[in-house]
C-alpha angles and dihedrals in degrees: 000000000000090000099036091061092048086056091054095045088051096045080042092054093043099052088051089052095048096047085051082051101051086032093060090038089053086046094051103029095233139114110252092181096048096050090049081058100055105041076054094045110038102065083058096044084051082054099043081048107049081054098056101049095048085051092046076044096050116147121237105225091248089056101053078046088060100044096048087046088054091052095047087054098050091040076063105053092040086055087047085049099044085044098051096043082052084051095053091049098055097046087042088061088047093057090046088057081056111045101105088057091066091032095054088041117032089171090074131093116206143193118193116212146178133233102245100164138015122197115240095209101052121109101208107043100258113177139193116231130198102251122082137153097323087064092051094253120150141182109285105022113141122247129209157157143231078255097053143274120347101176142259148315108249099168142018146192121178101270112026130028139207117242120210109201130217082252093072117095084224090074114101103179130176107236145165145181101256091214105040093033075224100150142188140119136328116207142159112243132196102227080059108032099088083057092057092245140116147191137258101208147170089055124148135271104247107038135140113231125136135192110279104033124132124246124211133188115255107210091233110138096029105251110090115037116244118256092043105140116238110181136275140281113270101178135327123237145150140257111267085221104048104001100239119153139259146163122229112229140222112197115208098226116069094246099191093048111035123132122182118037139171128235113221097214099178142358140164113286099017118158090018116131109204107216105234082216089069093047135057091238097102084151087062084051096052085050092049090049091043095052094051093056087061084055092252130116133229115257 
């Protein structure tokens, strides 16, 4: 009887919440039971939905071939790209450095350039640098620095050049002392070379040059332009064989470290020899005779 009665109370139970049920659906004109089925029901149709559609997508395996082939191709022109912006703004700084060497002389053209290789086995610190034919630059164009004067181009490819420095015995450079117009040679030499120094040579007797003057570059010869700043005097002294003078020089640019350098491609008055005989510098005219006794020629 006991559970008989439990059976009645629950049907009982069920037919009054029904009737509340159908009794609020008729009020509000809206299926209760449907939208229960559907708030259930959607989040597994989207499912079932989003399946579908990736299967009916479904890539072929060329396809997918082709695809990862296209975006190798573009991983490598966004690193080209990224490289040579990189590029640009280096060189960018660099031309930046080097600004006030244009701007003080618009008749030059430059190229500006990086050390990309040094040789082992030169003695006097001698460098390749990373621009060649393509960039207009020639044998025996002068190389320098916002310091000062670094050396020349001795041989080119189109696209690097060897650099000869000031250090090398093979330099035959027209120099004077700015203050004292007392002028020679600058040239590398082997007993200084390891120091990072050379000589300015071939000067006369009775000159008055003194320690800490600065040397210049006189323009005589046509391959480097007049003004360029060369170093300073360090001391005086004499051969050891004939006693003629000379002054040691510090050049103002680390020549056996430098990095970055500038190619003077053109300027007013290259290639132009200046005939000591039209000039008052006889004593330009005894070092370029000199010098071509050694078998060099004046630069």
């Amino acid at each position: 009887m006991k559970e008989h009665s439990n059976f009645k109370k629950v049907f009982t139970t069920a037919i009054v919440v029904l009737g509340v049920v159908a009794a609020v659906t008729a009020a509000i004109g809206k299926n209760i039971f449907v939208d229960f089925y559907t708030w259930i029901a959607s989040p597994f149709q989207q499912t079932t939905a989003a399946l579908t559609e990736t299967d009916g997508n479904k890539k072929t395996h060329e396809e997918l071939l082709k695809e990862n082939s296209e975006l190798k191709d573009e991983i490598r022109d966004l690193v080209s790209q990224v490289i040579d912006y990189d590029d640009l703004k280096k060189e960018n700084e660099i031309l930046r450095k080097y600004y006030g060497i244009k701007d003080d002389n618009p008749d030059y053209g430059i190229a500006v350039a990086t050390v990309i290789r040094r040789d082992p086995n030169d003695d006097f610190y001698g460098f390749t640098i990373d621009k060649g034919s393509r960039d207009d630059v020639k044998v025996n164009d002068p190389v320098i620095t916002d310091k000062g004067l670094v050396g020349w181009i001795s041989e080119v490819s189109v696209t690097t050049s060897k650099v000869t420095t000031l250090l090398s015995p093979e330099a035959k450079v027209g120099a004077m002392d700015q203050k004292t117009r007392d002028s020679g040679i600058a040239t590398g030499s082997s007993s200084f070379s390891d120091d990072g120094l050379l000589i300015l040579s071939v000067i006369s007797a009775d000159n008055k040059i003194k320690p800490g003057e600065i040397v210049i570059t006189t323009g005589v010869g046509g391959v480097y332009p007049e003004d360029i700043v060369i170093g300073k005097v360090t001391k005086l002294d004499y051969d050891q064989y004939d006693t003629t003078p000379y002054a040691v020089i510090e050049p103002y640019e680390d020549l056996k470290n430098v990095g970055d350098v500038v190619v003077i491609t053109s300027f007013e008055g290259q290639g132009i020899v200046e005939e000591a005989s039209d000039t008052d510098s006889s004593s330009e005219k005894d070092s370029s005779d000199s010098d071509s006794s050694d078998g060099g020629a004046l630069k």
